[in-house]
C-alpha positions as CSV (number, residue, x, y, z in Angstrom):
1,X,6.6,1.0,11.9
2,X,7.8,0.5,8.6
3,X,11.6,-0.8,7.7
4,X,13.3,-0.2,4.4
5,X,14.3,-3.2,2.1
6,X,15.6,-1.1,-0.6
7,X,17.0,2.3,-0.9
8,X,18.3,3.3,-4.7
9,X,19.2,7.1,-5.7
10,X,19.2,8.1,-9.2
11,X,21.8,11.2,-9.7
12,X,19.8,11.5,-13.3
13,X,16.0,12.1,-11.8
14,X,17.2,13.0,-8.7
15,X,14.9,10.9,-6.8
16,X,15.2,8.9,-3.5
17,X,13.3,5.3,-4.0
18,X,12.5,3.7,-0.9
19,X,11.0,0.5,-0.5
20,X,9.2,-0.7,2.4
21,X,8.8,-4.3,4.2
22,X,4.8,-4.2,3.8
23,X,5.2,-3.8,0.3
24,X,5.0,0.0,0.2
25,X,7.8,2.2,-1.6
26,X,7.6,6.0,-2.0
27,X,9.8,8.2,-5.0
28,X,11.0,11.0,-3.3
29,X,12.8,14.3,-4.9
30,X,16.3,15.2,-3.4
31,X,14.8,18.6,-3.2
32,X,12.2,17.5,-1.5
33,X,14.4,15.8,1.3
34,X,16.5,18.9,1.8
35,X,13.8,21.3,2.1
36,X,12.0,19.1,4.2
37,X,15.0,17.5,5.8
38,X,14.2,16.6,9.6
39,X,17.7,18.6,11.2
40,X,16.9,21.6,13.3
41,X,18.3,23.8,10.6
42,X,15.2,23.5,9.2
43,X,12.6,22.3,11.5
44,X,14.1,24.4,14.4
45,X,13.4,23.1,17.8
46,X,9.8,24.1,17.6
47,X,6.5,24.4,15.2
48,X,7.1,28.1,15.6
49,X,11.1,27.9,14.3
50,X,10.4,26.4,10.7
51,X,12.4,27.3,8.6
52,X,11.4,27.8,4.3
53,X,14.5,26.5,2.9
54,X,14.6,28.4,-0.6
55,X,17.0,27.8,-3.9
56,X,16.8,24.2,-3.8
57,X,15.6,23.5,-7.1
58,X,18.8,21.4,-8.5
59,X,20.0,20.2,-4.8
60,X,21.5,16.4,-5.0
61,X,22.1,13.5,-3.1
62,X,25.8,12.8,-2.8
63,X,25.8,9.9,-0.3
64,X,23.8,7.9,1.7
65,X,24.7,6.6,5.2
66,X,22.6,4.0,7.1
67,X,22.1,4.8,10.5
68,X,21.6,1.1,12.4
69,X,18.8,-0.2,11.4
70,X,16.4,2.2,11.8
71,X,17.6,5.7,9.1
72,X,19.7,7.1,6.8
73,X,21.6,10.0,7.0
74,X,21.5,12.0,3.7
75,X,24.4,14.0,2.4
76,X,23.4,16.5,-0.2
77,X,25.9,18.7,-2.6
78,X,25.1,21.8,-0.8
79,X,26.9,20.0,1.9
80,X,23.7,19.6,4.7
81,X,23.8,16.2,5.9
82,X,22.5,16.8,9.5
83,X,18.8,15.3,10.3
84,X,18.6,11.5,10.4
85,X,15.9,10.4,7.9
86,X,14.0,7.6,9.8
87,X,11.9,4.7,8.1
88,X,8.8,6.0,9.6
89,X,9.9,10.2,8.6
90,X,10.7,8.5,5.0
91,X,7.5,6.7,4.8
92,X,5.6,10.1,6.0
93,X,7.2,11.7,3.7
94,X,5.8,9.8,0.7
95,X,2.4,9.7,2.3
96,X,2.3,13.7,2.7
97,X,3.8,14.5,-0.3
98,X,1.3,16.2,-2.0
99,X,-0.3,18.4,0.6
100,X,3.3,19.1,2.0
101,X,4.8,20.2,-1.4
102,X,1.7,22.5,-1.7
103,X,2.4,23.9,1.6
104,X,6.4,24.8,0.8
105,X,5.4,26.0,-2.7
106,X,3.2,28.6,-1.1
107,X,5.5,29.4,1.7
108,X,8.1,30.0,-0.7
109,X,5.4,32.5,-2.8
110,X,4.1,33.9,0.4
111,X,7.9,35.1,1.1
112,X,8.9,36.1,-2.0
113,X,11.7,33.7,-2.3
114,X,12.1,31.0,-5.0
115,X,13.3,27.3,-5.6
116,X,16.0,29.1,-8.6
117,X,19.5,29.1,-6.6
C-alpha cells in the first residue's frame, strides 16, 4: 500500500498533489475528488446506488484533515467533507484517472446534466 509524503493544494489550479513513498505522486482536480469523493453520498452503499454528482465544475478544496496515518479527509467549499480519502483510494485515483473521467463525462451527457453550477 502506498503512504503519502507530501500533500500540497493549489487554490489557483485547483489541484490536489500527492506524493507517494515509492516515488509516485498523482495531480488530482478538486473537482475530480468531489465527484468522485469515496462518502456514501456519492458512492451509496452499493455499485447499484452511484450517484453522478453534477455542477462541479469550480468546486474547491477548503481544508485538509489528516486522518492517522493512513487518509485525509477533504473539506470542499460546497461544504461536503464526508468520505475519508485513503492513500491507496488517492493513489487509485491518479491511476484511473483517465478512464474514470471519461466514464463521469458521459454519465453526466447520458443524463442530461452538466459540470456548469
Amino acid at each position: 500500500m502506498p503512504i503519502a509524503t507530501d500533500i500540497r493544494y493549489s487554490k489557483a489550479e485547483k489541484v490536489l498533489r500527492v506524493a507517494f513513498d515509492d516515488g509516485a505522486s498523482v495531480s488530482l482536480p478538486a473537482e475530480y475528488l468531489r465527484v468522485e469523493s469515496p462518502s456514501a453520498e456519492v458512492q451509496g452503499h452499493g455499485p447499484d446506488q452511484r450517484k453522478t454528482i453534477a455542477g462541479r465544475r469550480h468546486v474547491g478544496i477548503m481544508e485538509i484533515e489528516p486522518v492517522g496515518n493512513y487518509a485525509v479527509r477533504l473539506m470542499f467549499d460546497d461544504l461536503h467533507d464526508t468520505g475519508l480519502f485513503t492513500w491507496e483510494y488517492l493513489a487509485e485515483l491518479g491511476a484511473t484517472f483517465e478512464w474514470r473521467w471519461a466514464a463521469y463525462l458521459e454519465a453526466l451527457a447520458a443524463q442530461g446534466l452538466s459540470r456548469d453550477p
